[in-house]
N, C-alpha and C positions, 0 to 999 in steps of 0.2 A: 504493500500500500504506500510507504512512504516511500520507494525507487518511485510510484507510478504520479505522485507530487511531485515530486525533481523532477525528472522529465517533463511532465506539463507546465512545470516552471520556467525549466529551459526553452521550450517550445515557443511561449510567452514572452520571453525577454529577446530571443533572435527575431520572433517575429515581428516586436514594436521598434528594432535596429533599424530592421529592412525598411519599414514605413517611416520612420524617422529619415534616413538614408535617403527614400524617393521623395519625399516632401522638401527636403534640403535643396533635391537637386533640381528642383524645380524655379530654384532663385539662386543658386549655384551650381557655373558652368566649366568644368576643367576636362581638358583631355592630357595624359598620360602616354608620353612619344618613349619609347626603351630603346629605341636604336641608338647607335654608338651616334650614328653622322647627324642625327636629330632630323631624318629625309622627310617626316610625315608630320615637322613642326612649322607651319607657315610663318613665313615673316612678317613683321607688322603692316608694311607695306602693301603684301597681300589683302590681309584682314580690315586695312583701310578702306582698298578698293570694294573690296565685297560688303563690309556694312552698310551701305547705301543704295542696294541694288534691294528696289521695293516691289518690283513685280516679278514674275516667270522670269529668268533667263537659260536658254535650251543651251545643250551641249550633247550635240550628236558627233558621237564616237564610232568611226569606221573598222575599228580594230575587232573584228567577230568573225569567225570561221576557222576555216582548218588552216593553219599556219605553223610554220618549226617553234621549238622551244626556246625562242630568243625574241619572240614577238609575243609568244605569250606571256613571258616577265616584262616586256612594255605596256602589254595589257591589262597587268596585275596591277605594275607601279600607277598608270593612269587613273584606276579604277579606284586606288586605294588614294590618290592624289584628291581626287573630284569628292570622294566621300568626305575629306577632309571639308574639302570648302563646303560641302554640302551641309554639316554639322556646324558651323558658324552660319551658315545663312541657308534656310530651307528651299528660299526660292531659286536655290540654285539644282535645276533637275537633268540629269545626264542620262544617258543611253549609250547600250552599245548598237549596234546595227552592222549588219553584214549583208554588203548592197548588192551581192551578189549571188543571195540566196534564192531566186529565182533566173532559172538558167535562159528560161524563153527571152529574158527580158536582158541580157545578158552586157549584148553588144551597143544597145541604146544606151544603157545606167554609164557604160564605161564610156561613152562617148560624151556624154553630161557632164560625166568628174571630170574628162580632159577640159571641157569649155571651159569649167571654173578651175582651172590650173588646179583639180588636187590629182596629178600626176601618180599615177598606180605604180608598185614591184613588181615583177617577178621573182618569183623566192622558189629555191628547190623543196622539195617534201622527200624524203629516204624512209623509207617504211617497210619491213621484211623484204631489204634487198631491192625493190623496187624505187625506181625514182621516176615524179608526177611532179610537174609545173602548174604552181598553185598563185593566183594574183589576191597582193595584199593592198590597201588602200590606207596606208600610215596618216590619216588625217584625223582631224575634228572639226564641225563648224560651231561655230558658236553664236546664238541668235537671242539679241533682245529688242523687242518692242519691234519695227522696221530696219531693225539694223543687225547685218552679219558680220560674221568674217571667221577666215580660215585661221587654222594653227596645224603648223606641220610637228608631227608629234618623232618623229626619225632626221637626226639631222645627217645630212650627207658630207661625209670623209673618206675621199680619195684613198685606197689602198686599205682600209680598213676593214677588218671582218665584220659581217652582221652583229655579233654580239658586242666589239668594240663602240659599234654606231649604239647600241644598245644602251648602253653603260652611258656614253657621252650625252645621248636625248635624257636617258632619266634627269640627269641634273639640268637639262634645259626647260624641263616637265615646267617649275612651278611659274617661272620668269611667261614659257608661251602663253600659259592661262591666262596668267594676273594681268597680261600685257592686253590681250586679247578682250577680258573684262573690260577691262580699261578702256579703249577701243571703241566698244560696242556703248559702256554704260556713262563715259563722260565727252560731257562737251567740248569741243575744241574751243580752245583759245589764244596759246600761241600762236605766233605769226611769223613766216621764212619770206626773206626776201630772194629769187635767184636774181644776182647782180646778170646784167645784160650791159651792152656797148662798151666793152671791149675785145672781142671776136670771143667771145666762152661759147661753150658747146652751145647746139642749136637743142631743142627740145626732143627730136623724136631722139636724140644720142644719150639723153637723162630721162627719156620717158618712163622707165620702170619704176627708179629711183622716186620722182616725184608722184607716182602714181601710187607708191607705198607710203610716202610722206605724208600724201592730202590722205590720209584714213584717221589721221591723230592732228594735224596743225592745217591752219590756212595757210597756203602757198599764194605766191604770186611774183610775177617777173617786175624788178624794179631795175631801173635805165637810171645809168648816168650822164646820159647828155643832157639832160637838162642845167648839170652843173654850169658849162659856158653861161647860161643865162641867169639862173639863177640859182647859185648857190648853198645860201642860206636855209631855203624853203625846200630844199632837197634835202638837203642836213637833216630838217625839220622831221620831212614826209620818211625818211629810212627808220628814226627815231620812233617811229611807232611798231617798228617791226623789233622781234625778240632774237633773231637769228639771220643775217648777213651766209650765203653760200656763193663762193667764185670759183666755179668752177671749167677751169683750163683756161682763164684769159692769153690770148694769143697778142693784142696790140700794147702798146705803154701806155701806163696811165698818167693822166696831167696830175701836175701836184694839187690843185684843186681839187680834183678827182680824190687824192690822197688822203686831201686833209676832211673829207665830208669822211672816207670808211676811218680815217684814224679816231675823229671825235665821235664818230659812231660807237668804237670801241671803249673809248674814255667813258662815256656815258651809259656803258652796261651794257653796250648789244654783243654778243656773242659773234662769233664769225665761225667759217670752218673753208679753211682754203685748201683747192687741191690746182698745185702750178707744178706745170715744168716751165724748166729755166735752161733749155735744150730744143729748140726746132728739130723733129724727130718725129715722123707718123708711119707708124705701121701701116694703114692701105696704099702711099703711097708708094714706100718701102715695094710693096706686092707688085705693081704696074710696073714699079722701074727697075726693080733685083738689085739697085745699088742709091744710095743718096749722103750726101753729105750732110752730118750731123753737127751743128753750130749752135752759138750760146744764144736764147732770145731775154734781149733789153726788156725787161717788161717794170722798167724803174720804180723796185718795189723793195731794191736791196738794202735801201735805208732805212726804209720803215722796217723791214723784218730784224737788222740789227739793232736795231733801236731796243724792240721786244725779246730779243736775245737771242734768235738763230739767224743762221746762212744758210740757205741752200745754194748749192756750188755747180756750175755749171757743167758739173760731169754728167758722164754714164754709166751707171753700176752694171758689171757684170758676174753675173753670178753663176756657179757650177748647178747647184739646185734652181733649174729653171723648167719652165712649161714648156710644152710641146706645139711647135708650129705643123700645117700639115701643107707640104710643098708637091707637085705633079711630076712625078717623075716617069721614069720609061718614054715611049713613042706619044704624037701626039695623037688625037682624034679619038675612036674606040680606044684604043691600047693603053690611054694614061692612065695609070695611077697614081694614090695618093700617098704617101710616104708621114712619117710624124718623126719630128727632126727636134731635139732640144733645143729653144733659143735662148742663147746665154741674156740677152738683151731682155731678155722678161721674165723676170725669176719670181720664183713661187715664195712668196712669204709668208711666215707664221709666227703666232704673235712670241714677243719678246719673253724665253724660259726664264722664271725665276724661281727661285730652290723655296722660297714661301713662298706660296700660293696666294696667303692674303695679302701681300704687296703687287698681285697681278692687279693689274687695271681692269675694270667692269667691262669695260667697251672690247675686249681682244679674250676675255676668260673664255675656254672652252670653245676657239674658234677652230677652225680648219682652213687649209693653207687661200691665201688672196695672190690672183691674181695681181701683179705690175706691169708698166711697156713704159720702157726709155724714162727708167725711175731718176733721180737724180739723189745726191746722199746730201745728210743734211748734218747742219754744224752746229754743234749745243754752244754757246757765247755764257760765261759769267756776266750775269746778275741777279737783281732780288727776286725773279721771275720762277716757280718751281717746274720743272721741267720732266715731262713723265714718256720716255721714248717707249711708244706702242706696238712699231713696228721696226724690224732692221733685217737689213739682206743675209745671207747665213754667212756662218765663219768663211767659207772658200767662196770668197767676192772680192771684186775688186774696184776701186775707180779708174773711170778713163774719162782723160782729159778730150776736149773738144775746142777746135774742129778737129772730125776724123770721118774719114770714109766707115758705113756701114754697107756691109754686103752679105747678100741669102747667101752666098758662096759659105758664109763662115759657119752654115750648119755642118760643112765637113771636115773644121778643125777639133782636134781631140785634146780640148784643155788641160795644160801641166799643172795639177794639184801646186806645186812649187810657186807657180806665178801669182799663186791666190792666198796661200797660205800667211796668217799674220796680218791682213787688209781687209778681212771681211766685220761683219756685223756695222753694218753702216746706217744711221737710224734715216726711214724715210718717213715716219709717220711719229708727230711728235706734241702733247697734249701740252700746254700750258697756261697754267694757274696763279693768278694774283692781281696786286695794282700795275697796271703799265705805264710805263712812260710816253707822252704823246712823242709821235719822230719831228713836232714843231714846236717842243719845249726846248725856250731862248732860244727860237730863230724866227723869221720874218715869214707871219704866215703868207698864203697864199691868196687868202680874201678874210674879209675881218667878220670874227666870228665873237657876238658880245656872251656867247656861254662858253667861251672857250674854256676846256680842263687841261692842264697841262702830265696832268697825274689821274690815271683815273679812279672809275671804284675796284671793287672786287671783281674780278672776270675771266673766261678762260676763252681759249682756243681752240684749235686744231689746226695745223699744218705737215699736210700728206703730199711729199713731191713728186707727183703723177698724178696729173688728169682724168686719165684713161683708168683709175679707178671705178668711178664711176658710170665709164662709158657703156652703154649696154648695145650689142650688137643688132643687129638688122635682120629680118629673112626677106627671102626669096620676093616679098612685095612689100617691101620697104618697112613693114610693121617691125615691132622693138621685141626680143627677145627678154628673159628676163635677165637680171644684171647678175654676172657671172656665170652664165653660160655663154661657152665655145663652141659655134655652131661646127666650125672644122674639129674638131677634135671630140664633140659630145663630153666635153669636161664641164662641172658643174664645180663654179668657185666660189667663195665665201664671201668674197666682193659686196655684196646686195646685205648679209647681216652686219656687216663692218661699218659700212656709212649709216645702215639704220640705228647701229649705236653708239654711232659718234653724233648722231642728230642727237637722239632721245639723253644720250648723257648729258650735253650741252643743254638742253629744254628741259632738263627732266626735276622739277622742287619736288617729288614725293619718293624719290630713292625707289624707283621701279626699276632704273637698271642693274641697280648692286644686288637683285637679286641673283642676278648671271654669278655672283662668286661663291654662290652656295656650293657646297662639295658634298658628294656622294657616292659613296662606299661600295656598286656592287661587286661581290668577289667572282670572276668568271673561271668558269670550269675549263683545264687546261683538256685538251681533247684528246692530245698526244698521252698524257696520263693517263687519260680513261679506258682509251685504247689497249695500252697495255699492260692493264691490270683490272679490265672487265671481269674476269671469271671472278680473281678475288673481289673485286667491287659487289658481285652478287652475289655470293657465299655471306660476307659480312652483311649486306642489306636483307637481304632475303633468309639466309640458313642460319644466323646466330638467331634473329627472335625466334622462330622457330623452337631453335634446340632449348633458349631461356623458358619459352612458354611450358615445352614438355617437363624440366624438371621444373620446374615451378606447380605445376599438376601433378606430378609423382608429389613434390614434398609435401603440397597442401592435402593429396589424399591419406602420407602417413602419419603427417600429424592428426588429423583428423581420427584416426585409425585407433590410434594411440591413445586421445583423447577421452574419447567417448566408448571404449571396447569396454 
């Protein structure tokens, strides 16, 4: 009688815990992350974006079907990502979907995804000895109110196995979401000017670029000609834009000209410049098989020393370059296409450092970027802090100009010797603080009664190549997307690099420093598993097994024992 009071005592006390416990939780909200890397802790940032989001917003996830076991742990991590957000904000509702679970419909669905650029894999499938070509669709879209937009959930890296790309997308996972939130559920209100009138790219050569830009900020083409006339009121009229882009000016600019982007900067606008300081074009290169490479005046080398680099009127040549694709054999039917290293366009990847959290947000977890006829840039002492983003590899070298360039030189075989010791040359180069105006104590150029000679707080970017940005052409003139190589079917890192040199530069809510989060997963070496399959099965499969069986011997003897 009194065992059967303690127990209903007991029974009573756990069960008014539990109701205490759920009634708590009801006005208190905690989640509990046990990983090492903290993968499934969002950052405030995140949490920002998503408290504010008061109706529906959809997240269709194309990751469903039959796929190898390296898509299904992208599927896991996604699934487990979105529950996360889902738990802070209800109205956030996901799905998976697999759009090609109707076969009839097969050919249409997949001609749909290409219109909206969510470009499909091919992934092999191995299955008892068997191998089946199986199409995955590594996307999500994400829709609130009238408003979409894509997130590519697999990022693409050159030479990299599935599982590598695997590893590298998870830690991209929480940056594509929040960014893409972001996106969809705020208004724009930044403002980019593309500087125009001094020969800079034409539009359809940055169309992709700006066509990802106008999803987050208003864009619009601001001209400098107006300066001859009037000055001031152009000062005035840049002044209301948050973000200055010149990209590839080809003619010189008037000091005039100068002194409206210098005070522009004084005054807190952002810039983000990409110059060569090299007359140097790869299609013309192609028509003529040889051209002379010379330095172009674009007198801008005062102001840049002023703010404390050089960039030098060389040409970096580097051993780690891309691949050109040149016609070789007979002509007519008979040509072929050949893929040839061109030292003149080297592949660059962002700058290694041994701490990771000293990497820069804007190049974290990037894959190699395209360059063409880069030029190297020169860091200058002063109070200016100086963060080099990008640098050509250790076996690079400068060359001075003028010098003849010729396609001939895809068939020299470069002496490691010649390079050794010259390389890591910075061409992409962030800089942070008060700047110096380049017309502090000298006689401006037209009288400016707000002039700063010192400005505020503010940053830059100077990336020496143009063609960064430049996005290729097809067959009727329309714009590829920025960093694909339509000769080579190479897909480059080009298009996330300037997206987040923009969003760094624009960005007051620390959306890009999510890009530095790190993520631990440990990948299964295959060579290992290979050769220690049988013992891999014996341990996974035959030790419980054999645990289980004396574990039922001992529990029957003791039992036996027990009660005999």
């Amino acid at each position: 009688m009194e065992n059967k009071k303690t127990n209903l005592k007991n029974l009573l006390t756990i069960t008014g815990v539990l109701v205490v416990l759920n009634f708590a939780g009801n006005f208190f909200f905690k989640r509990f992350d046990l990983t090492a890397d903290k993968r499934y802790t969002l950052s405030t940032t995140s949490l920002n974006i998503i408290k504010d989001i008061k109706q529906p917003l959809y997240v269709d996830v194309f990751l469903e079907g039959n796929f190898p076991g390296e898509f299904k742990k992208l599927q896991t991590e996604t699934q487990q990502l979105l529950g996360e957000f889902k738990a802070y904000n209800s109205n956030v509702i996901f799905q998976f979907v697999n759009p090609l679970e109707k076969e009839e419909n097969r050919e249409q669905i997949m001609q749909k995804f290409y219109d909206r650029g969510l470009t499909p894999l091919n992934v092999t499938m191995s299955e008892k000895g068997k191998q089946t070509q199986e199409v995955v669709f590594p996307w999500a879209v994400v829709t609130y109110g009238n408003k979409s937009t894509k997130v590519p959930l697999l990022k693409n890296m050159m030479g990299a196995s599935t599982a590598q790309k695997v590893v590298s997308s998870v830690q991209h996972l929480e940056y594509a979401f929040a960014n893409a939130f972001n996106t969809v559920t705020k208004k724009r209100e930044k403002k980019i000017a593309i500087i125009k009138g001094n020969g800079e790219m034409a539009d359809r050569n940055i169309a992709d670029f700006l066509k990802s830009v106008r999803e987050n900020y208003y864009i619009g083409p601001f001209t400098l000609d107006s300066v001859v006339k009037s000055p001031n009121n152009t000062l005035k009229a840049l002044n209301k834009y948050d973000l200055a882009v010149i990209a590839k000016p080809t003619e010189a600019f008037t000091d005039d000209e100068k002194e409206v982007l210098d005070q522009f900067i004084m005054h807190g606008g952002k810039t983000l410049w990409l110059v060569d300081q090299v007359n140097m074009e790869m299609d013309s290169l192609m028509n003529t098989g040889a051209n002379l490479a010379f330095p172009r005046d674009l007198n801008l080398n005062d102001m840049f020393f002023k703010y404390g680099i050089r960039i030098k009127p060389d040409l970096i040549k580097d051993v780690m370059a891309t691949p050109i694709s040149l016609a070789t054999g007979q002509e007519g039917s008979g040509t072929q296409y050949t893929k040839f290293p061109w030292l003149y366009s080297p592949m660059i990847y962002p700058v290694d450092t041994k701490d990771k959290s000293k990497t820069s947000p804007i190049v974290t977890n990037l894959d190699g970027i395209k360059f063409e006829f880069t030029n190297p840039i020169e860091l200058l002492k002063n109070d200016i802090k100086k963060t080099v983003l990008l640098q050509s590899s250790p076996y690079s070298k400068s060359v001075g100009t003028p010098t003849e360039v010729n396609l001939k030189m895809v068939e020299e075989r470069p002496d490691q010797k010649e390079f050794t010791g010259k390389g890591n040359l910075p061409v992409a180069v962030l800089m942070e603080g008060k700047f110096h105006s380049v017309y502090q104590n000298r006689v401006l150029p037209f009288k400016e009664s707000n002039f700063a000679p010192i400005g505020k707080d503010n940053k830059m970017i100077i990336i020496s190549d143009g063609d960064v940005v430049k996005n290729q052409l097809d067959k009727n003139y329309q714009p590829l997307e920025l960093g694909f190589d339509k000769w080579t079917n190479n897909l480059y890192a080009n298009k996330e690099f300037m997206m987040n040199c923009v969003n760094y530069l624009l960005d007051d809510n620390g959306l890009i420093n999510i890009r530095s989060k790190e993520v631990d997963l440990p990948i299964l070496d295959t060579q290992k598993v290979t050769e220690e399959y049988t013992f891999s099965q014996i341990i996974t499969v035959g030790v419980p097994i054999i645990i289980l069986i004396l574990f039922g011997f001992g529990f029957t003897l003791v039992r036996k024992r027990k009660y005999r």
